[in-house]
C-alpha positions as a Markdown table, in Angstrom:
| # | Residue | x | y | z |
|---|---|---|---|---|
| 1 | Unk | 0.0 | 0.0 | 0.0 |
| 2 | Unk | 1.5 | 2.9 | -1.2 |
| 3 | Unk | -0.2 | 6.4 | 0.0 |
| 4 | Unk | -0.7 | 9.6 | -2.1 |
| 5 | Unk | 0.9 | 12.8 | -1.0 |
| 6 | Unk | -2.3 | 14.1 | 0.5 |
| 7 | Unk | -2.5 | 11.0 | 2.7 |
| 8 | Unk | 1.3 | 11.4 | 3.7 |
| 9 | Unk | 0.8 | 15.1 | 4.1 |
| 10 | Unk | -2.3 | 14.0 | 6.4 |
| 11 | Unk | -0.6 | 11.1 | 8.2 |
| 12 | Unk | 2.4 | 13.0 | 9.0 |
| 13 | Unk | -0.3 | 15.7 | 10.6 |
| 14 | Unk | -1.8 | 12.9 | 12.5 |
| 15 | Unk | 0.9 | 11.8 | 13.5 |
| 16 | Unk | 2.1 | 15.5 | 15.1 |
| 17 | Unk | -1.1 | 15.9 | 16.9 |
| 18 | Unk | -1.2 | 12.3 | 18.4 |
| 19 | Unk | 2.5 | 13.3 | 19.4 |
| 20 | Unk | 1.7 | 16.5 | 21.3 |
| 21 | Unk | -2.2 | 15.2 | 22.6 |
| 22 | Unk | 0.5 | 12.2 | 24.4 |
| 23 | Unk | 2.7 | 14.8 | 25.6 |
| 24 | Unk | 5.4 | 12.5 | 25.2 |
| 25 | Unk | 9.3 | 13.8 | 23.9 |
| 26 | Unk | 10.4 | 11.9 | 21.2 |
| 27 | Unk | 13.5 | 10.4 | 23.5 |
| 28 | Unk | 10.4 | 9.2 | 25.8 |
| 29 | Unk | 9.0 | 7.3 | 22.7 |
| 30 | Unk | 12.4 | 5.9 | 21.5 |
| 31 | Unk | 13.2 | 4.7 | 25.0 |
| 32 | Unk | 10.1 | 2.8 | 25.2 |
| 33 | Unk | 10.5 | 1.4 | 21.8 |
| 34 | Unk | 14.0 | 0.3 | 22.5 |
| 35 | Unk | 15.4 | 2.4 | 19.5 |
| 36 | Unk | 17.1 | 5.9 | 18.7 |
| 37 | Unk | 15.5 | 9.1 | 18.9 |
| 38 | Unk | 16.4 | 9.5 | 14.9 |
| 39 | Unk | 14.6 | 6.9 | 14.1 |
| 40 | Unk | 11.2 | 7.9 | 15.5 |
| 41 | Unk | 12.3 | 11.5 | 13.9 |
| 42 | Unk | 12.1 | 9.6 | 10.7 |
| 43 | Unk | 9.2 | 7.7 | 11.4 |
| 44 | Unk | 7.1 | 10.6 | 11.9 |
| 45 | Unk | 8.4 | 12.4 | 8.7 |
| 46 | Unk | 7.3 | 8.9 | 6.8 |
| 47 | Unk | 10.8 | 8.6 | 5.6 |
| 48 | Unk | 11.6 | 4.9 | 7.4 |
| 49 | Unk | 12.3 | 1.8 | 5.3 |
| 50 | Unk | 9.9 | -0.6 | 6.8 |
| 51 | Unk | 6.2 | 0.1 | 6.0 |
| 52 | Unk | 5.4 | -1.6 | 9.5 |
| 53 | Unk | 7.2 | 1.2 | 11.4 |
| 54 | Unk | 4.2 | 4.0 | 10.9 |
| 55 | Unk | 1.8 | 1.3 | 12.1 |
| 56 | Unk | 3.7 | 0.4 | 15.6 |
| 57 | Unk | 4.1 | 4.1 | 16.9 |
| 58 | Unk | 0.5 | 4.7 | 15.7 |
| 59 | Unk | -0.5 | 2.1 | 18.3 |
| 60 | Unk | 2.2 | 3.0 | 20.7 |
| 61 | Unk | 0.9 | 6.8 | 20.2 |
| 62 | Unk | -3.2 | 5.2 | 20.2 |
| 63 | Unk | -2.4 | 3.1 | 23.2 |
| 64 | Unk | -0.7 | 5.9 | 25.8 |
| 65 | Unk | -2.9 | 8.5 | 24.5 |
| 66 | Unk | -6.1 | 6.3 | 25.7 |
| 67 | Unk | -4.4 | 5.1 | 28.7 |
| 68 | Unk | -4.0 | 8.7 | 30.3 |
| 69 | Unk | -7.6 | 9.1 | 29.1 |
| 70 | Unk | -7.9 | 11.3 | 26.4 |
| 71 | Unk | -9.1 | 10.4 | 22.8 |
| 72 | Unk | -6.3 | 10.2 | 19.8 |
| 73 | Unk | -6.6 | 11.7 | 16.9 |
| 74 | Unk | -8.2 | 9.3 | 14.1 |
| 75 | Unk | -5.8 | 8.3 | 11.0 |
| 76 | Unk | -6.8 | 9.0 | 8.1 |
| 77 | Unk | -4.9 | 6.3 | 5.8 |
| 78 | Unk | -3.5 | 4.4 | 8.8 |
| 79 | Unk | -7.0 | 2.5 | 9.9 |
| 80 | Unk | -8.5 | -0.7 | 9.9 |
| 81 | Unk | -7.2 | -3.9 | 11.6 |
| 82 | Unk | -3.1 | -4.3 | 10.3 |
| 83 | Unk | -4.1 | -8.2 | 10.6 |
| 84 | Unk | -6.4 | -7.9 | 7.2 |
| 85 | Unk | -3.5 | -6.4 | 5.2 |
| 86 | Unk | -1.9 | -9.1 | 3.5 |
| 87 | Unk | 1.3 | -7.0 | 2.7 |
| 88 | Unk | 1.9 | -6.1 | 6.5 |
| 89 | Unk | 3.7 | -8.2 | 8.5 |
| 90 | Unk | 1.7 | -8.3 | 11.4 |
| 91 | Unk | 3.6 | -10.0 | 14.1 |
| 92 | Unk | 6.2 | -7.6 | 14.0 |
| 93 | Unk | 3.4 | -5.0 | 14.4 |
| 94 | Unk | 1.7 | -7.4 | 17.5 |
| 95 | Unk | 5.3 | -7.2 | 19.1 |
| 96 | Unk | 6.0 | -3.7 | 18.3 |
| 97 | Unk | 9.3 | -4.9 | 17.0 |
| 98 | Unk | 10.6 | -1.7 | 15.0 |
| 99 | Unk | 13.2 | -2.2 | 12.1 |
| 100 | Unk | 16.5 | -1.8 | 12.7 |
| 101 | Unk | 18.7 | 0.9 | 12.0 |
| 102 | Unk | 17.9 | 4.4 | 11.8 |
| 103 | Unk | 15.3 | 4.1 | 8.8 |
């Protein structure tokens, strides 16, 4: 699934307001995720090799953002159960196992 620059424009949006709304710094998020900060950085600019990445800090971001009780900003490309997309390997997504290296 490749997504049109409106829906990376839109993503990368989404992703900026789930960041703030989880009032989380982006060492925080890397920490938990057991990776660099640059990575996340490139993440969130859509720029990472693996097209899994995007869908583990959206559920990292979903899941903190419920647990301190607010409501996350919906994605707008990124939605649907991961499991039903054929392309996605979805155990690394289950185990929020991000690729290695910095992209």
């Amino acid at each position: 699934m490749s997504l049109t620059p409106q829906q990376m424009q839109n993503t990368k949006q989404e992703f900026q307001q789930n960041l703030e709304l989880s009032r989380l710094t982006i060492e925080q998020i890397a920490s938990e995720l057991q990776t660099s900060p640059e990575k996340i950085e490139c993440i969130l600019r859509l720029q990472q090799k693996s097209i899994e990445d995007p869908w583990i800090l959206k559920g990292f971001l979903e899941q903190y953002i419920v647990k301190s009780g607010k409501k996350p900003v919906e994605f707008s490309a990124l939605q649907g159960d991961y499991h039903q997309y054929w392309f996605l390997r979805t155990k690394k997504i289950d185990n929020m196992q991000l690729s290695k290296g910095n992209r």
